[in-house]
Each structure stands twice: as structure tokens, then as C-alpha cells.
N, C-alpha and C positions, 0 to 999 in steps of 0.2 A: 195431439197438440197442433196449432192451426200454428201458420207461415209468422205469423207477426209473432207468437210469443216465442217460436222457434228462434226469430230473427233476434229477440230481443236478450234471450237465453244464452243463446251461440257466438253472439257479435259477428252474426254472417248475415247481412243487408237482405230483404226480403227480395230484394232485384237478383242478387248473386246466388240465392236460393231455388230461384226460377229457372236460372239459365244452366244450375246443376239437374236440375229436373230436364231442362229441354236437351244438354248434351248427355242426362244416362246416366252422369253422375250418382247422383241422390234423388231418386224417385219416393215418393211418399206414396208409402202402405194405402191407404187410402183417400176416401173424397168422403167431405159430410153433404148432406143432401141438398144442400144450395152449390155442390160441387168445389167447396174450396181446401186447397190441400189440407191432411192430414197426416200430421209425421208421428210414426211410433217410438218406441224406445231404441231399437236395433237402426233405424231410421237415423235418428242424433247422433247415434254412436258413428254409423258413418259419415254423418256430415265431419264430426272432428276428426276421423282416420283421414279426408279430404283435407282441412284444414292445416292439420298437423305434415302431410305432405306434401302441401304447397309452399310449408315454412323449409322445407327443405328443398325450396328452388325448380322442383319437379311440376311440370306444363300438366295440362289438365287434361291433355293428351295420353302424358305420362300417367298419370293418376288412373285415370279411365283402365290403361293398359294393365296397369299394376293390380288397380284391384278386381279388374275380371280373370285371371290368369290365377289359378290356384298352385300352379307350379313356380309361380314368380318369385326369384328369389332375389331379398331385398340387398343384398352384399352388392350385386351385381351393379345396379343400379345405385347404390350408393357409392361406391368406388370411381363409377364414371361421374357423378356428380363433384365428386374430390375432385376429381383431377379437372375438370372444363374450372370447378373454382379457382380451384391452384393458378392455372391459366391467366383467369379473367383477372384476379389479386395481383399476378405476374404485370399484365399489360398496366396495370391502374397504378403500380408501385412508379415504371416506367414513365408514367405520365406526370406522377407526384413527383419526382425527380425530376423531368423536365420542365414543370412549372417553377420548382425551386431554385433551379440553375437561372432560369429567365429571371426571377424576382432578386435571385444576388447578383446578376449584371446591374439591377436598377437602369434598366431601359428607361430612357427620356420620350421615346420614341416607335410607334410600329417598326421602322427602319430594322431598330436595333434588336429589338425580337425577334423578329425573320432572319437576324444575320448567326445571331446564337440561338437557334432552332436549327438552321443551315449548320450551323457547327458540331449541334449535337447528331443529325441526322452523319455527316461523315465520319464522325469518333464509331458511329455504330457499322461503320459498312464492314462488308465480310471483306473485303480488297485492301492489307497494307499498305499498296499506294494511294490508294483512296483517304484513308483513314492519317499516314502523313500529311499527306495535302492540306488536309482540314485543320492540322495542328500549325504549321507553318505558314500556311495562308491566309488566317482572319483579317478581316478589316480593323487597322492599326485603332481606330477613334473608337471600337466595340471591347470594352474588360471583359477578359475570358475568364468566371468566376473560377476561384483555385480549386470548388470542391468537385467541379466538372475536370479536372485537369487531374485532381489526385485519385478520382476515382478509375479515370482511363489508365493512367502510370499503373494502380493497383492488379490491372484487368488485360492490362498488355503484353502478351506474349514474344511478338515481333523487336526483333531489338531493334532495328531501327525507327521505327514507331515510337518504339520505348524513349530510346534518347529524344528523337526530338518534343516528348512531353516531358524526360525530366526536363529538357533546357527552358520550355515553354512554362513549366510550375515554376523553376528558381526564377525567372524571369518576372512572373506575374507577383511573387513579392505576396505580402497577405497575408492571409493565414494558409498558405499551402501546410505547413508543419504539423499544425492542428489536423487535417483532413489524413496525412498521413498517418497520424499515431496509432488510429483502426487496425491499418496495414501491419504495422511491427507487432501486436499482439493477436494477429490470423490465428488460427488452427493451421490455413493451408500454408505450406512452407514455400511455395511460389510465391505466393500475395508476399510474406514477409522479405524475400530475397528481394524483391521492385519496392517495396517500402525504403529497405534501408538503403536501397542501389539510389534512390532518390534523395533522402534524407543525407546522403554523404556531400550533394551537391549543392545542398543549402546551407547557405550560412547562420550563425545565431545562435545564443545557447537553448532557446527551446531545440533546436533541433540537436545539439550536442547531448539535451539530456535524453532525448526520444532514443536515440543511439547505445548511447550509457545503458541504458534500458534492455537491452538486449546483448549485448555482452554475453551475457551466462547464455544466451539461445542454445538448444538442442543440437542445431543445424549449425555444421562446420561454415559453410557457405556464408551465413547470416553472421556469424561469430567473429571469422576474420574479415569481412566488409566493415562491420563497426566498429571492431578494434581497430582496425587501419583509419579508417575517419576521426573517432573520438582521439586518439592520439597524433595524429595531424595538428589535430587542434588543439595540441599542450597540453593535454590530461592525461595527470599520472596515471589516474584509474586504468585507463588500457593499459598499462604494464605487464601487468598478470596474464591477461590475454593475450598481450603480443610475445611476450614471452615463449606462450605455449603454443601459437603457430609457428612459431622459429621448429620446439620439440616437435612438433606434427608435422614439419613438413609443407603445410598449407600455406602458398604465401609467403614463406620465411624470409621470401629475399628482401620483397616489401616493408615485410614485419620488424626486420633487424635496420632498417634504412630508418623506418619512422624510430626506432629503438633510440638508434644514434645521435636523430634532432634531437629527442629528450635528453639526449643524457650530457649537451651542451649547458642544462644546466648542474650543480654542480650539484645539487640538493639530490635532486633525480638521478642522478649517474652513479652513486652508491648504491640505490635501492637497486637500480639496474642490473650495475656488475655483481650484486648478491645474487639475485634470482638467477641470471646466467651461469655464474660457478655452481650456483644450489644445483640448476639440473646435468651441469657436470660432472656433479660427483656424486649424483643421486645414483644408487646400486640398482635400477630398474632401466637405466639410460641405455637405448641401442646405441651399436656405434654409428649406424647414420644420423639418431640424434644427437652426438657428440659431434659429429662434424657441422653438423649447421651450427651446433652455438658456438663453437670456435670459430668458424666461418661469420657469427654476428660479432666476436668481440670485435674484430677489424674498424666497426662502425663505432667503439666507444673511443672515448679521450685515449691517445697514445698512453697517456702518463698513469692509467688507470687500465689498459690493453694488457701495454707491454709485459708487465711482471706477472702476467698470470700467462701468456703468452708462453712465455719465457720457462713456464716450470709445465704446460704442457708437451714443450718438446721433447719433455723427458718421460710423457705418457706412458703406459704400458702398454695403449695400442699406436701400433707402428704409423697409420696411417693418421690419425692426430695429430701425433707425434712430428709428423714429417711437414703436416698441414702448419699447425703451428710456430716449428720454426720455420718456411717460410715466410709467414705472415709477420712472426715477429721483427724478421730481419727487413723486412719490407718499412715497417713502420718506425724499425731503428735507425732505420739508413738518413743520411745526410738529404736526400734529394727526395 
């Protein structure tokens, strides 16, 4: 078969056919007697074993090496093609993120693309105090888009770092909340701990329900951050939750203090003092976890403390017991 019907056959340009004859590639079996190539069957077949491995990003270098090399083993070489991709996908992901950050500033100006480019160039430095710098020192007239903001908070290990992007997301206003919500359903339990350590500083109910959200999490850590936040914020719902970091342990001092706001009203302060006595007298209660819920009744209405106060001091455990009526005498007292 002569070069043109090759070319026409293969969808490999009779130029590109040439230049595989001139580097070794794909030599054709022979010449007809006006000397123009002539390719056989074993011939085509390499042209597309060529073909077929230059779709796989492999130089013609490569190629040449590969298929002269009877030991060549194609794992090899296909493993390091993974990973230079992996790479190359890696850099261009980086770059589709920093054109995205640039186009949600809405730059008016060159000015202001250099100044958030400069900004994102510091968020990435390996130096803490580098990478603070860059979050507290933008140029006031340049919006730092929130999803460059919520993705550093996500990514941040440093805590002082940390803080000065949560203040700089609550600050930026937006949709920060939105960009977080990725964060509170991570797999990694890092990512969600900076998610909801951030979302407790925003105000709003998207961000109360982002919170709410994660309540039941896995992660102790994650559990009483957002119980402590969503119940800050006058939602019953933490109840339950805050309840059970009182039982745990985690936070309880916290937990029994937000307890106490809620239970100012009067509606809440019954569900309250139920769940409290429930794990009072629940048959599985340690007695360290009997003293911290005695220890939170202090935080509920006197008039709703006292009388349960009052028949704790009669406990069967001594230290309860002793806990209690001090507390209740505390609260009954005139001063």
C-alpha cells in the first residue's frame, strides 16, 4: 500500500508518515520501482501501535524506546505517565482556581488583579507569617472573594493564620457560608473542625442551619463546637447535644452555661430540667457524670434548680449529695 492511501486509511498525514520513517519509527517494508514507499500489513499495524501511544502522551522518543526494547515493560511507563498527569491536572486545577478567584473579585482593573494574584501567591507561602500578612494586609479598595477565603480557613493548620481568616471571611460578608458548607461534610475531620470553628463566627441562619447539620458528627470536637454555636443562637435543637457534653465531659462547663441562656425561657427550661434529671437517674450514669449535671442544674431558674437540688442532697452518693446541698443552699440563700 503506497504513503497516500496509508495516510488516507490511518488519518496519519503523509508528512507525519515521513518523518516516522526518517526517526525509525515506521519504516515501510519496501519501495515500488519508481521508489515510493511501500507499507505492508505488519507495517499499519505499527503505524497504529505508534498512534495509539502517542494518545497516551508518550514522546516519540518514548515510543521509538518502547517499542524497540523487547523487555519493556509497559506498567512502567504507564505509572509514570499517571503520575507527571496527576501533576500536570494538579498545576492547571491551581490555575482554574486562581483565574476563578480573579473573575469573583470582578477586577475593574489590571491594578486589581495583580493585587489578588499577590494575595493568592501569599495564602500559598510555606511561612505562617507570610501567609498572615497576606490575610491582614490586602489593599482595603481590592474584595477578597469569600471562596479564596473559605478555602484557606478549610486548609489552614496554623491557628493564628486560622483566626485571622476566620475574621477576614466573617468580615467579607458574601457568601462565605455557602463556600463553607463543602467543609462540614469532609471525610477529613481536620477540614470539618476549621469549617465549623469558622461557621460559629458567622452570623445568619444559613450558617445556623450549616451547624445544625452536623450536630450528630462522628467527631466529639466537631459535635460540641456546634452545639455550643447553634445554641448560642436560641435553638432548642442543641439541647440534646448540649445535654450530652455536660454527660461527657467535653466542654460541659460551656455547654451547661449556653443550657442556662435557654432555659430563661420558660417553654425550654422544662425540656431542659427533663433531660438533666433523665440523665440523673438514668442506671448507666457514672458518678462523674452525675456531678457535672448537678453542677449544670446551678445554671437553670432557681425556682426550677432548687427542688430537685433539694432531694439530691439526699443522694445515695455522698459526694452528690454534699455537692448538691451546697449548691442548693447557695441558691436559696437571701444574697
Amino acid at each position: 500500500m503506497l504513503i497516500g492511501e496509508v495516510a488516507r486509511r490511518s488519518g496519519v498525514s503523509s508528512r507525519m508518515l515521513r518523518h516516522y520513517d526518517t526517526l525509525g519509527l515506521v519504516r515501510p517494508t519496501g519501495r515500488t520501482v519508481g521508489g515510493y514507499r511501500e507499507y505492508a500489513d505488519e507495517d499499519i499495524r505499527r503505524i497504529f501501535h505508534v498512534e495509539s501511544l502517542r494518545s497516551l502522551g508518550l514522546s516519540l522518543r518514548q515510543i521509538g524506546r518502547a517499542l524497540a526494547d523487547p523487555a519493556f515493560e509497559p506498567s512502567d511507563l504507564v505509572g509514570d505517565l499517571i503520575r507527571r498527569t496527576e501533576e500536570r491536572l494538579k498545576r492547571e486545577q491551581e490555575l482554574l482556581d486562581r483565574l476563578r478567584a480573579v473573575d469573583g473579585s470582578a477586577p475593574t482593573a489590571w491594578e486589581g488583579v495583580l493585587r489578588i494574584v499577590e494575595l493568592l501567591h501569599g495564602l500559598n507561602s510555606p511561612h505562617a507569617a507570610r501567609r498572615q500578612q497576606a490575610v491582614l494586609g490586602p489593599a482595603d479598595d481590592v474584595p477578597v472573594p469569600t471562596e479564596v477565603l473559605a478555602g484557606a480557613v478549610l486548609a489552614e493548620a496554623d491557628p493564628n493564620v486560622a483566626g485571622a481568616l476566620r475574621w477576614a471571611l466573617a468580615r467579607a460578608g458574601g457568601d462565605g457560608v455557602t463556600s463553607l458548607i463543602s467543609g462540614v461534610r469532609s471525610a477529613d475531620v481536620e477540614v470539618r473542625r476549621r469549617a465549623v470553628l469558622a461557621l460559629a463566627g458567622m452570623p445568619g441562619d444559613e450558617a445556623t442551619a450549616a451547624l445544625s447539620e452536623v450536630l450528630g458528627d462522628p467527631d466529639p470536637a466537631v459535635r460540641a463546637r456546634a452545639a455550643l454555636a447553634v445554641g448560642s443562637r436560641g435553638e432548642v435543637a442543641a439541647v440534646p447535644s448540649l445535654v450530652r457534653l455536660v454527660v461527657e465531659g467535653t466542654s460541659d462547663v460551656e455547654a451547661a452555661e449556653v443550657l442556662g441562656t435557654l432555659a430563661r425561657d420558660a417553654g425550654c427550661a422544662d425540656r431542659i430540667m427533663s433531660a438533666l434529671t433523665g440523665e440523673l437517674a438514668a442506671p448507666a450514669a457514672d458518678p462523674a457524670s452525675r456531678i457535672r449535671l448537678t453542677q449544670a442544674l446551678v445554671e437553670m431558674p432557681s425556682a426550677l434548680a432548687l427542688g430537685v437540688l433539694r432531694k439530691l442532697a439526699e443522694d445515695d452518693d455522698r459526694t452528690v449529695a454534699l455537692l448538691a446541698s451546697a449548691l442548693a443552699g447557695a441558691l436559696g440563700s437571701p444574697g
